[in-house]
N, C-alpha and C positions, 0 to 999 in steps of 0.2 A: 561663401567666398569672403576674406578677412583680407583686409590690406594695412599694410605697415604704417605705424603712426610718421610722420615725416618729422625730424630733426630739429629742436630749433638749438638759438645758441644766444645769448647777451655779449652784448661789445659796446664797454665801457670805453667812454676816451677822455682826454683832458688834455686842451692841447693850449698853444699862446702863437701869433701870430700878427700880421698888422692890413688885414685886407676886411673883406665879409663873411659874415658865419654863415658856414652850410656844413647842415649835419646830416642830409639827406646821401644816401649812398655810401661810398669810403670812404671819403674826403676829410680832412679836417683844415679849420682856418680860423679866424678869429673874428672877433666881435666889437663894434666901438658901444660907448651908453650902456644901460643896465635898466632895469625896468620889468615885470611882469607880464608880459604881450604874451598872445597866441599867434598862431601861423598865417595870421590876415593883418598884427601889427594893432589888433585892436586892444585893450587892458583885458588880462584875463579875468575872468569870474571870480567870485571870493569862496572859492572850494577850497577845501585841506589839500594841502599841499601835499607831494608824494615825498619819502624818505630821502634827505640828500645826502653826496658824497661825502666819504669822511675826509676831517680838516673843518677851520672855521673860516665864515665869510663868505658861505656859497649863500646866492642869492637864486628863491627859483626863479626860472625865464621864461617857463611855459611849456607846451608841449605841441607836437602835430596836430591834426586835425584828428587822423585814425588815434593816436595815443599810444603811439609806439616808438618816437622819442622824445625823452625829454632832457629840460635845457637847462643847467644854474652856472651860474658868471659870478665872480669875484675880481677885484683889481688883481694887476699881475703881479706876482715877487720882483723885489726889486732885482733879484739874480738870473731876473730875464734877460734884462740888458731892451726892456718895452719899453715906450711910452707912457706917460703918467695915464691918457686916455686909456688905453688897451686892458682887454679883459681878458681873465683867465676865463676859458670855457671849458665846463665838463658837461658830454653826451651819454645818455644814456640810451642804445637803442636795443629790438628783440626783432631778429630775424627767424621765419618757420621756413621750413622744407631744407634746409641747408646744414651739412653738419658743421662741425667748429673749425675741422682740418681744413675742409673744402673752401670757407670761409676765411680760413686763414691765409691759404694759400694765394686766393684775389689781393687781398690784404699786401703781402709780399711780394706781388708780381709788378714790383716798382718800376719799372722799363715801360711798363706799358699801361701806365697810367693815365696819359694822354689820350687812352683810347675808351674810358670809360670814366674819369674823374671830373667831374664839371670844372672848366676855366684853367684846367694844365694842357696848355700847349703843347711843350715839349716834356719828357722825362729820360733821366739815360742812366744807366751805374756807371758810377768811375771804378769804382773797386769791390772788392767781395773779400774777406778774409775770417773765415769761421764766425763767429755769430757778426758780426759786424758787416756794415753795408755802408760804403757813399754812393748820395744820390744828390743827381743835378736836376732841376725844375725850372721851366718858366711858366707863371701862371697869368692869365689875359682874363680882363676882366671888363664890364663895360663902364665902370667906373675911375678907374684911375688907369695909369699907363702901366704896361708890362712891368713883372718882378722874376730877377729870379732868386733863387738861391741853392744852396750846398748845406745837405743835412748827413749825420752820419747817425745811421738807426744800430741799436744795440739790443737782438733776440733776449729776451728771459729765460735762457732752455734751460733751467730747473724748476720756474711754475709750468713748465709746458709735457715733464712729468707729471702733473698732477689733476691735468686735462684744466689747463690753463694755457691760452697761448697770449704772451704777453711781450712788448718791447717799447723801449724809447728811442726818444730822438731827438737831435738838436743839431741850430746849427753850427757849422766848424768852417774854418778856414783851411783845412787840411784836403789837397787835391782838386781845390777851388779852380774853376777854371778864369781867364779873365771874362770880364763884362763887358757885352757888347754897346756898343754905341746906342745912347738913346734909352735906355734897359736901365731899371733901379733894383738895387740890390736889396732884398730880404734880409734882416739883419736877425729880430727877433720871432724865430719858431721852432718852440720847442713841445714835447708832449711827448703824450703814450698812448697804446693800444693795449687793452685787456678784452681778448674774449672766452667768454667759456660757456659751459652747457647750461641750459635751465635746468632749476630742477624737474621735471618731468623729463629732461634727456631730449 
């Protein structure tokens, strides 16, 4: 009796944001400081570093405890529209038993974010128009007071021919809703999502 090897898939991210970084799950967010730490906050070990993102000025940032993502931060472009503090983060992680589609799909199920993304509250689409999406978020955190914001994601459907599923995002002031009383606005978050197959498939 033989059983099927189960699916894995890598999903790259790199995103800019102005709260705390969590790369655990699907979430993306950002980072304040820079620094070497591992998953306890302690300086990591003086190992060889793994291969970083292409682009200059990525700094590595560590990795999980398992070793299944890992972290490098550089300052943000100034065409962020960030804080001089704020770090650009890219995540590298590798998920098994799941394919890329299926993967993707959690990925895109923006609405319902709030039901499995650590510290989003609420999430809702305003609009939908071929690859393009606006999305509204409030995220709650126990650090600072509620944020929300309005980002507009933009699919890659011609690397997603190539068993690449890829897209950005940023945010927009187009179909903004107003801000509620009390509520601070997210100004800068922007990034991407690249996932695709290992090679073993």
């Amino acid at each position: 009796m033989s059983s099927a090897r189960a699916p894995a898939v890598r999903d790259r991210r790199c995103w800019l944001a102005s709260n705390t970084l969590r790369v655990r799950g699907l979430d993306r967010a950002a980072t304040r400081g820079s620094g070497a730490r591992d998953s306890d906050g302690e300086e990591a070990p003086g190992e060889e570093e793994p291969r970083g993102p292409p682009g200059f000025g990525w700094m590595y940032g560590g990795e999980t405890r398992d070793g299944t993502i890992k972290v490098w931060t550089r300052p943000a472009p100034k065409w962020s529209g960030a804080r001089a503090n704020i770090k650009e983060v890219h995540a590298e992680c590798e998920f098994r038993g799941v394919s890329r589609e299926r993967f993707w799909n959690a990925v895109c199920d923006l609405g319902r974010y709030d039901e499995f993304v650590p510290f989003v509250a609420e999430a809702r689409i305003l609009r939908h128009q071929g690859a393009k999406t606006w999305c509204h978020a409030r995220v709650s955190t126990p650090v600072v007071k509620d944020r929300v914001y309005t980002i507009l994601i933009t699919e890659n459907r011609d690397k997603r021919e190539k068993n690449v599923c890829s897209a950005s995002w940023a945010t927009t002031k187009e179909y903004e809703p107003p801000t509620p009383r009390g509520l601070a606005r997210m100004r800068a978050n922007c990034g991407s999502w690249h996932v695709s197959d290992l090679p073993q498939g």
